[in-house]
C-alpha positions as CSV (number, residue, x, y, z in Angstrom):
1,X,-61.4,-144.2,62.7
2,X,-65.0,-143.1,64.3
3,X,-68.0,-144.1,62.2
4,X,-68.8,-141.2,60.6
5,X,-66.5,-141.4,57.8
6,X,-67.9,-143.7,55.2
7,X,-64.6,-144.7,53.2
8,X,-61.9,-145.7,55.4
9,X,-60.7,-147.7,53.1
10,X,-59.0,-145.2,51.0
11,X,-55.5,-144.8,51.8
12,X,-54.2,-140.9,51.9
13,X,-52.4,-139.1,49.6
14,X,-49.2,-137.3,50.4
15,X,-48.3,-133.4,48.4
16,X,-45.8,-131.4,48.5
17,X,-44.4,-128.4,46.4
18,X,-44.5,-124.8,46.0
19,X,-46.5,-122.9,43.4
20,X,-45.4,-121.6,40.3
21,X,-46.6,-118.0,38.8
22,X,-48.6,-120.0,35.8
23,X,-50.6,-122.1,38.3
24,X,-51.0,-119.1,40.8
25,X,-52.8,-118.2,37.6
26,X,-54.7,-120.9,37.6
27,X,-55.8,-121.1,40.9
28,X,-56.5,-117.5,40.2
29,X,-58.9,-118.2,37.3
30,X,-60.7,-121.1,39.6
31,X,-61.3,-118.3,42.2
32,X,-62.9,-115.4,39.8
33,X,-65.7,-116.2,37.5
34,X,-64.7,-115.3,34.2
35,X,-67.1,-112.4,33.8
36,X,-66.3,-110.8,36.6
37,X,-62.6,-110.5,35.9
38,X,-61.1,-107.0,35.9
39,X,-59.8,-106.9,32.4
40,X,-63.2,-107.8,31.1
41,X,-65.6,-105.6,33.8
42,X,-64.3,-102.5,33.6
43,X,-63.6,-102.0,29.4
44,X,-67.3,-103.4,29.4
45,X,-68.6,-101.0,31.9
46,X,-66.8,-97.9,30.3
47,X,-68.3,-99.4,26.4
48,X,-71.8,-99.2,28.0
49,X,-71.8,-96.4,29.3
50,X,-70.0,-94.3,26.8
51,X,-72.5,-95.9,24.0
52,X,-75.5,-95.2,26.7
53,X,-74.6,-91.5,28.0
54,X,-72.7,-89.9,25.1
55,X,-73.9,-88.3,22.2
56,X,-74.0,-90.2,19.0
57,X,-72.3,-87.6,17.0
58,X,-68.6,-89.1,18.0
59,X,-69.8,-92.5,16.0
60,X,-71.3,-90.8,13.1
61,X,-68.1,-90.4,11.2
62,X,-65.8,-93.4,10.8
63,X,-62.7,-91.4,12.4
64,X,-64.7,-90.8,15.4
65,X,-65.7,-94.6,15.3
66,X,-61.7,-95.5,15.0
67,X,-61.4,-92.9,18.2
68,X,-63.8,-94.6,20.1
69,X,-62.3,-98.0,19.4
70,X,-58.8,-96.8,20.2
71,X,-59.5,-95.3,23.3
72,X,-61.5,-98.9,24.3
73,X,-58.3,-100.9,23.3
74,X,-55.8,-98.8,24.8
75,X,-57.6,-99.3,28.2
76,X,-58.3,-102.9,27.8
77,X,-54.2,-102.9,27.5
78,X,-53.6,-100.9,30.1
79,X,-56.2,-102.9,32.6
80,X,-54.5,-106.4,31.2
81,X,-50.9,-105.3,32.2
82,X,-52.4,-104.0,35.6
83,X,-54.0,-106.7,36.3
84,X,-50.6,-109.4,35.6
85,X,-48.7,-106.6,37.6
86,X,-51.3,-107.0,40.8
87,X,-51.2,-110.8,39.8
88,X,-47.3,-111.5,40.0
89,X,-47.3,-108.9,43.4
90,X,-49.8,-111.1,45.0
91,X,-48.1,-114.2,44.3
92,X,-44.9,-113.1,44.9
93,X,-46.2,-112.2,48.6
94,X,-47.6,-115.8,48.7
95,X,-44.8,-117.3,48.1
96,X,-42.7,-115.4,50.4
97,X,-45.3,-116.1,52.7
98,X,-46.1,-119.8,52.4
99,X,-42.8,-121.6,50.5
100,X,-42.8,-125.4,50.3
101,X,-46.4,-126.5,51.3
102,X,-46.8,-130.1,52.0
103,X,-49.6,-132.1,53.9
104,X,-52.1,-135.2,52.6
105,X,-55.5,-135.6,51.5
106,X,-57.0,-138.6,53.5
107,X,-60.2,-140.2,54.4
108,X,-60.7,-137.9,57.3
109,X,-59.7,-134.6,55.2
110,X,-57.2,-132.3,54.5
111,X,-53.5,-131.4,56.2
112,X,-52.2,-128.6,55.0
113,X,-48.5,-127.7,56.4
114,X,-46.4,-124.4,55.5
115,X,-43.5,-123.4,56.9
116,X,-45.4,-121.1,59.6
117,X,-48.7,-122.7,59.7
118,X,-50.8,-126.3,59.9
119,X,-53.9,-126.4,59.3
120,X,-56.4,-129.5,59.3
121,X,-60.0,-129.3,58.1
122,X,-62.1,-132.4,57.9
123,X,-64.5,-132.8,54.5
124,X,-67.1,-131.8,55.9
125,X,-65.8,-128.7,56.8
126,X,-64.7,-128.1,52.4
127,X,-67.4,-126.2,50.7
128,X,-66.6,-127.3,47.6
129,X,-64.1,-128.8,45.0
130,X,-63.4,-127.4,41.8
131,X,-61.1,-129.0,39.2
132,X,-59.1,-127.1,36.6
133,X,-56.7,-127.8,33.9
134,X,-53.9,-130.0,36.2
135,X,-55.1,-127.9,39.3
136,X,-57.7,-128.9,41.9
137,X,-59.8,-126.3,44.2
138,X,-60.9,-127.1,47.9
139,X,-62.8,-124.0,48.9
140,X,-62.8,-123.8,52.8
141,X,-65.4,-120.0,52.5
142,X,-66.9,-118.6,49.7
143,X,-63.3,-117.2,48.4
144,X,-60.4,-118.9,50.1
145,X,-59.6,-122.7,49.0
146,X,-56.1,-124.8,49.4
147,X,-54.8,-125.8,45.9
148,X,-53.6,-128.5,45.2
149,X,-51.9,-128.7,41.4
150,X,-50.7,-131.5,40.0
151,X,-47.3,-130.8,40.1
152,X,-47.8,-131.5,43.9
153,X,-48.3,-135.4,43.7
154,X,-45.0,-137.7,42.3
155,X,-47.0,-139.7,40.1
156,X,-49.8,-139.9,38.1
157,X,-51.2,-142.3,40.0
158,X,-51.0,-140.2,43.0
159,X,-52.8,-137.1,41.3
160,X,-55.7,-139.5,40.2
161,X,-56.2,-140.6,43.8
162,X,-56.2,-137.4,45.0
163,X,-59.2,-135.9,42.6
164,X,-61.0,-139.5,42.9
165,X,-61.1,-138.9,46.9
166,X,-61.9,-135.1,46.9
167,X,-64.9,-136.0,44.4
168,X,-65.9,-139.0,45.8
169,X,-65.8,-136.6,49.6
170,X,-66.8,-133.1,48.7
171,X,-69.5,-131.9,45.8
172,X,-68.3,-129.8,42.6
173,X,-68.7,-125.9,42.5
């Protein structure tokens, strides 16, 4: 190893596996701030603006109150089940795209192998870690990251090794 890396002492850790729908999810949710999701944006938006351009007359009465808040639900509905729909697509396509992903985390960085592509990035070159529940974020640009969930790693030792060496090489987002 050259000098620049501090730690050579930490042995790498190997992944490998494919994601599942619920932690495409989650990766999901790691991406997207939670207030800028879809399903919570646009029923916002609409509410605001409805309650800021409209005229009051449509809330005087309590039917036109029940309208108002039937209308809101029915597209907060309608966004949620568009927004699993677009969800499931896109990870269908990434999965079809990707399959079995393998590689290792090491003291020099990250090795990322799918079955068309291998990519290396060193940690300098990570942006920024984030950790969720049983899934870990390595942000490459402002919106792409690897992910790296802990069904990826054989044992819990393994999985503890690998967020103890991206923490201790790349600073939380």
């Amino acid at each position: 190893m050259n000098g620049k890396y501090m730690d050579d002492s930490i042995i790498g850790v190997k992944f490998c596996g494919s994601l599942s729908y619920k932690q495409f999810t989650l990766f999901q949710e790691l991406l997207v701030a939670k207030w800028n999701r879809p399903y919570f944006v646009y029923p916002v938006t609409a509410l605001l603006c409805t309650l800021l351009f409209s005229e009051n007359e449509s809330f005087s009465s309590i039917f036109g109150f029940i309208k108002q808040f039937a209308s809101w639900l029915l597209l907060f509905l309608v966004l949620s089940i568009l927004t699993v729909y677009v969800r499931k697509r896109a990870w269908r396509n990434l999965a079809d795209t990707q399959g079995v992903i393998s590689g290792d985390l090491s003291s020099r960085g990250i090795t990322w192998k799918t079955s068309h592509s291998l990519t290396e990035y060193e940690w300098g070159d990570i942006l920024k870690l984030k950790q969720g529940n049983n899934m870990l974020a390595l942000f490459y640009s402002k919106r792409c990251a690897f992910y790296l969930p802990r069904s990826f790693f054989n044992t819990e030792e393994e999985w503890g090794r690998a967020i103890d060496l991206c923490k201790s090489k790349v600073s939380a987002g």
